[in-house]
matplotlib code that plots the C-alpha trace (Angstrom):
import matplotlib.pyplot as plt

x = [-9.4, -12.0, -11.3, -11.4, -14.7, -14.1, -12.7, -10.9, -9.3, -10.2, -10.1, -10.6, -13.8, -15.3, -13.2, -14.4, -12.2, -11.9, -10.7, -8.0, -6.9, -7.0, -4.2, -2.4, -1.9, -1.3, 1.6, 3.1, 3.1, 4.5, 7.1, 8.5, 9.2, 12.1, 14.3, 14.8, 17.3, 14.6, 12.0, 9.6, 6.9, 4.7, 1.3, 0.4, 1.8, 0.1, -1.4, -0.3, 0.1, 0.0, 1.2, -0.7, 1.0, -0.1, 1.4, 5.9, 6.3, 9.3, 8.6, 5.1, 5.6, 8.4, 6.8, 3.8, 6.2, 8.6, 5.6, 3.9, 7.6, 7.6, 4.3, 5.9, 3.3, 4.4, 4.5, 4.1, 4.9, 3.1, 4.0, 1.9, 4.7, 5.6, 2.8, 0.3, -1.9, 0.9, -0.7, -4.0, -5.7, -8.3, -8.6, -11.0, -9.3, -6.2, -8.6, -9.9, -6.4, -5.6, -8.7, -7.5, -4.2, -6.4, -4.4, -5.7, -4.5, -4.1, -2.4, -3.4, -1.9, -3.5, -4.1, -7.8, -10.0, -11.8, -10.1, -9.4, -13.3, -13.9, -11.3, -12.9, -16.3, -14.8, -12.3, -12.6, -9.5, -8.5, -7.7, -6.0, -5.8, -2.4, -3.1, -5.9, -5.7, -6.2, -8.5, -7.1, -4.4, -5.5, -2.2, -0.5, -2.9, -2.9, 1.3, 1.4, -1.2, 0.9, 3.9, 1.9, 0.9, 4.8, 6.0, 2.7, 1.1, -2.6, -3.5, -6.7, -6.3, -3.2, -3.2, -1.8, -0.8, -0.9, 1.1, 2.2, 0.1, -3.5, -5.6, -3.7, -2.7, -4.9, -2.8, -3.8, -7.2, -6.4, -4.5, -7.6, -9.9, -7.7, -6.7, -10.1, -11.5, -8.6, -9.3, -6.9, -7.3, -6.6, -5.5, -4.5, -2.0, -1.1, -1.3, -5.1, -4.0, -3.4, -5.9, -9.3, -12.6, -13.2, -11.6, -14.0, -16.3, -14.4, -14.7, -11.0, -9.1, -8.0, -4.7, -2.7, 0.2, 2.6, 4.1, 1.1, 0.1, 3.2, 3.7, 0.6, 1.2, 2.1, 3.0, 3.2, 3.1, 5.2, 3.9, 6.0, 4.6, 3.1, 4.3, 3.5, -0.3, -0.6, -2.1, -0.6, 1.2, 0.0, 2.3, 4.9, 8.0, 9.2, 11.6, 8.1, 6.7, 9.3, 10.1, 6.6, 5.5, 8.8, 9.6, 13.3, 15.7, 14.6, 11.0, 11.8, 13.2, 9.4, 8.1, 7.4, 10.6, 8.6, 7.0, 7.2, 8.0, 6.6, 7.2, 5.0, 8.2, 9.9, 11.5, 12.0, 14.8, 14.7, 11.3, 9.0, 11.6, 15.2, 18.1, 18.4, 14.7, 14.9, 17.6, 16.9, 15.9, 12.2, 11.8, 10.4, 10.3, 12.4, 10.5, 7.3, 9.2, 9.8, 5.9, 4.8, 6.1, 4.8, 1.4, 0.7, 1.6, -1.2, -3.4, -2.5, -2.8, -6.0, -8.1, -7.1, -9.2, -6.5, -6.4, -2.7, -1.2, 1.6, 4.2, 4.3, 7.0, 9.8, 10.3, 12.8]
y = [-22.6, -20.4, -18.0, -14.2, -14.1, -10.0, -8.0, -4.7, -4.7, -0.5, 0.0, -2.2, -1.1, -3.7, -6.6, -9.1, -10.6, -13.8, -12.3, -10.4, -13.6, -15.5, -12.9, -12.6, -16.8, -16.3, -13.7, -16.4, -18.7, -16.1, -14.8, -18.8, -17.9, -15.8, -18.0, -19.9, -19.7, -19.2, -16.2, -16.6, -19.0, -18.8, -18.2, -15.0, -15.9, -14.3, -11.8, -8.0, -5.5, -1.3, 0.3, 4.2, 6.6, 9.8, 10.6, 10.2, 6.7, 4.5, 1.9, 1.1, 1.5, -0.9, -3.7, -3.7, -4.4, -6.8, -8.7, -8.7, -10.3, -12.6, -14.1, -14.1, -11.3, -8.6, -5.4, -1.6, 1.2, 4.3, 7.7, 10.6, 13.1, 11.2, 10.3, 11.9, 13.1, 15.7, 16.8, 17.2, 13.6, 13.4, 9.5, 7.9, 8.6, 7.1, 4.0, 3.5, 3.3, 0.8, -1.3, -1.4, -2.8, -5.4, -5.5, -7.8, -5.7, -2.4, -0.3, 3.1, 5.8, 9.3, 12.3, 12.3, 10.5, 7.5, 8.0, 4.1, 3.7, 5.4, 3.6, 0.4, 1.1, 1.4, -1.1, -4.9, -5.2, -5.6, -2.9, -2.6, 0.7, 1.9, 5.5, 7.8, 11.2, 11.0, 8.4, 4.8, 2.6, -1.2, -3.2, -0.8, -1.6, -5.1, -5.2, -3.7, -6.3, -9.4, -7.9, -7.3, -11.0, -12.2, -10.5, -11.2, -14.1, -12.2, -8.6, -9.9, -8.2, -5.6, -2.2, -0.1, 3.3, 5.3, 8.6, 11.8, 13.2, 11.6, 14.1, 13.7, 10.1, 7.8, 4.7, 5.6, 5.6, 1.9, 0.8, 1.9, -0.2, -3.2, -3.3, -2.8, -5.5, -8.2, -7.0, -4.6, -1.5, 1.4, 4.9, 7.8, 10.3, 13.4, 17.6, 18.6, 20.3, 16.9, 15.2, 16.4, 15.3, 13.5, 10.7, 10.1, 8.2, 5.4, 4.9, 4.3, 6.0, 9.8, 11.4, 14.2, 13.2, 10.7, 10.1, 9.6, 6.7, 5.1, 2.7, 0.8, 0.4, -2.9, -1.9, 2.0, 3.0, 6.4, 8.7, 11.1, 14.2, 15.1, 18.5, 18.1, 17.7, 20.3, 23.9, 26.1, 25.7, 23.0, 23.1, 26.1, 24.5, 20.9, 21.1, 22.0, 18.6, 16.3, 17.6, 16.4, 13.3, 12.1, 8.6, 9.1, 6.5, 8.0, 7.5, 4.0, 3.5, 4.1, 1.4, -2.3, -4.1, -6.1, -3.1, -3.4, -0.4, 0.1, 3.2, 3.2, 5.0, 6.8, 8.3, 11.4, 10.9, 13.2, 14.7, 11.6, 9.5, 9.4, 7.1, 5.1, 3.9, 3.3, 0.9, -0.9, -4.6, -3.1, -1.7, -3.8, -0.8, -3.1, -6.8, -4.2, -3.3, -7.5, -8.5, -5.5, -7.8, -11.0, -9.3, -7.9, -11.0, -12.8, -9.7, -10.4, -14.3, -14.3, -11.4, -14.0, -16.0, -18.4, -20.4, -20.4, -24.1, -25.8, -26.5, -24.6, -25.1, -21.9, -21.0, -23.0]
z = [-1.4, -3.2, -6.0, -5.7, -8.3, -9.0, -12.0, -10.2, -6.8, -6.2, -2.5, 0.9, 2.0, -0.7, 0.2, 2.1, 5.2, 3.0, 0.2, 2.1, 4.0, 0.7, -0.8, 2.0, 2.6, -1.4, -0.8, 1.5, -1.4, -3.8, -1.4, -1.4, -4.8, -4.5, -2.5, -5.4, -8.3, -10.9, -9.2, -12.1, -13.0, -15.7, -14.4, -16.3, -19.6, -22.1, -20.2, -20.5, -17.6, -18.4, -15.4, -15.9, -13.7, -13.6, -10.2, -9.5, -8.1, -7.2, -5.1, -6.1, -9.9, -10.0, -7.1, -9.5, -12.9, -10.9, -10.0, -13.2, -14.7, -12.1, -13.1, -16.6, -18.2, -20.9, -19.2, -20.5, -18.4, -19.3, -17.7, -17.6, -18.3, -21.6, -23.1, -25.2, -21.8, -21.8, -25.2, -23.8, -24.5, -22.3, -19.8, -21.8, -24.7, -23.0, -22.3, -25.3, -26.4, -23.8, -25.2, -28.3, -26.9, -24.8, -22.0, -19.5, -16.5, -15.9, -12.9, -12.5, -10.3, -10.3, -8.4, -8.5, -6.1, -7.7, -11.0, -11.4, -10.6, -13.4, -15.9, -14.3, -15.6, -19.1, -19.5, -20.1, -18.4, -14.5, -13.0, -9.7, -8.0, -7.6, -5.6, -6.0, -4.7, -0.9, -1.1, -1.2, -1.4, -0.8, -2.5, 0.2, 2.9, 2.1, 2.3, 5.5, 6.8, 5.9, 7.0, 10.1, 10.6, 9.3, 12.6, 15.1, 13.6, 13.5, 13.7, 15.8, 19.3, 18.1, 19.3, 16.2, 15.9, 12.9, 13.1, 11.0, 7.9, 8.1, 6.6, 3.3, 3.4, 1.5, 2.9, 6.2, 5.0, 3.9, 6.2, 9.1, 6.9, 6.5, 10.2, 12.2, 9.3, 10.7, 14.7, 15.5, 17.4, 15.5, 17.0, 14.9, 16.4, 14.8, 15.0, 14.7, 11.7, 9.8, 11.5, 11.0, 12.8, 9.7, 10.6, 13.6, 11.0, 11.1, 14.6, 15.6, 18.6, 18.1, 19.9, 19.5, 21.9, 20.3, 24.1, 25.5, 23.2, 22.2, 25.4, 24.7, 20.9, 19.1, 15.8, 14.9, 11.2, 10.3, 7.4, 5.4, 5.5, 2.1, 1.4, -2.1, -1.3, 1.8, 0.6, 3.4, 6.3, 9.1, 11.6, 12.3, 11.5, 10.1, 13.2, 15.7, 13.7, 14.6, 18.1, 18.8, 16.0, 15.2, 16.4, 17.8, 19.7, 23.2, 22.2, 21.3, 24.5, 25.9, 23.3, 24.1, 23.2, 20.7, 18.9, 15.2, 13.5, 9.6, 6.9, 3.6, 2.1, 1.2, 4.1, 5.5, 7.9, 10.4, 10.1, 10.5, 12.1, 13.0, 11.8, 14.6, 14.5, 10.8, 10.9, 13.9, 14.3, 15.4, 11.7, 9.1, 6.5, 4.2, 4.6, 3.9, -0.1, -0.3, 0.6, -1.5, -4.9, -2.8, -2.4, -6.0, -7.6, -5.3, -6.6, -10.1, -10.0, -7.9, -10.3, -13.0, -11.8, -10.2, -6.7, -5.0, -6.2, -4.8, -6.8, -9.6, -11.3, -12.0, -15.7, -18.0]

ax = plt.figure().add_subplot(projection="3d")
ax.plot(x, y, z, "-o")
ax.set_aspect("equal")
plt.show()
């Protein structure tokens, strides 16, 4: 199996199809890892991981530093809110600082589009984008993609619905590059107000009526609605938005009975989807927070400049 011969891992749209399949059959590897009694090896030894979050994060932040331990490597967790960038220290300052530290990866998180472009054009180090702005997320992408082939085996041939807040959503942005790159049919369902004609560039259906749609999907991915990045109002009413876009248990009922059912996370129960769909056996929201740790330790292993070997051995 080849190596993944690149530094940073910054969005999808420069990943080849090998290199996505080669972290993805890696996940599988790494994911055998935590049925054991011992879920570390010692592959990354050595090495030191900065998680840089400039944005709040729970889920990502922490799959990011539980992989990093897995694979055995010191971690630091920088946040934004206590560390000297509160005091005005401008990013490359902050990277210089992380140079002099020479940390061998580094996760950044921020609110500006292409911001870990930039730190990646300044930094010896790897560094693997975790969020910017509204532009990408490809670890994200790339954990909805293997949970997609867990349940179906291939995403060649899938027809998959992406629903909710697309204008402001730079997973959906990933996940429409990672998905039509693997074969799937993409549609993108939403109020006009979240989904702008912008999205036409990237070729992939366009609907505005969740019922409509929903009977012919495979796999539909749910979006909170990011009221913490809207400027105005975009619908009348979060009640309006869910009487329309939110996927309920009588919606379900007009789904294929093998639909798979995925949330980035977190939730908003209620507005984007209901309870019932949440928690039923359709919904692989919590295999997609298990592969997210599979998935960034193949990232971290593979921009390393390792292959996926069998039988490495757990830590003693």
């Amino acid at each position: 199996m080849k190596e993944i011969k690149r530094k940073d891992l910054l969005d999808i749209t420069t990943l080849s199809l090998e290199e996505i399949r080669l972290i993805c059959d890696s996940a599988k590897y790494f994911k055998e890892i935590f049925t054991r009694s011992v879920k570390k090896v010692p592959v990354l030894r050595g090495k030191t991981v900065v998680t840089l979050f400039f944005e709040p994060s729970t889920r990502t932040r922490i799959s990011f530093e539980l992989a990093a331990k897995r694979l055995s490597a010191d971690t630091i967790n920088i946040a934004a809110t206590t560390s000297s960038l509160v005091k005005g220290e401008s990013l490359i300052d902050t990277v210089n600082t992380l140079e002099a530290m020479n940390a061998d990866f580094i996760v950044m998180r921020h609110p500006g589009s292409l911001a870990p472009h930039f730190l990646a054009r300044h930094s010896k180090a790897s560094v693997i984008n975790g969020g910017d702005g509204n532009h990408a997320h490809p670890t994200q992408a790339l954990l909805d993609a293997y949970s997609i082939i867990e349940q179906k085996g291939s995403l060649e041939g899938l027809h998959i619905g992406i629903v909710g807040d697309i204008k402001h959503s730079r997973v959906a942005r990933s996940d429409i590059e990672i998905f039509q790159k693997m074969g799937a049919k993409v549609t993108l369902i939403g109020p006009p107000t979240l989904l702008p004609d912008e999205f036409k560039v990237y070729g992939c259906g366009i609907s505005y009526d969740l019922d409509r749609v929903l009977p012919d999907l495979d796999v539909v991915n749910m979006l909170r609605i990011q009221r913490e990045r809207q400027k105005g109002s975009h619908f009348p009413s979060i009640r309006e938005y869910a009487k329309y876009f939110s996927l309920t248990r009588n919606r379900l009922k007009n789904c294929k009975s093998d639909i798979v059912v995925m949330h980035p996370g977190p939730m908003n129960r209620g507005i984007e989807i209901d309870d019932y769909v949440a928690d039923c056996e359709n919904a692989i929201i919590n295999q997609q927070v298990t592969n997210g740790i599979a998935v960034r330790m193949s990232v971290f292993y593979l921009l390393s400049g390792g292959t996926p070997l069998e039988g490495v051995e757990p830590v003693e």
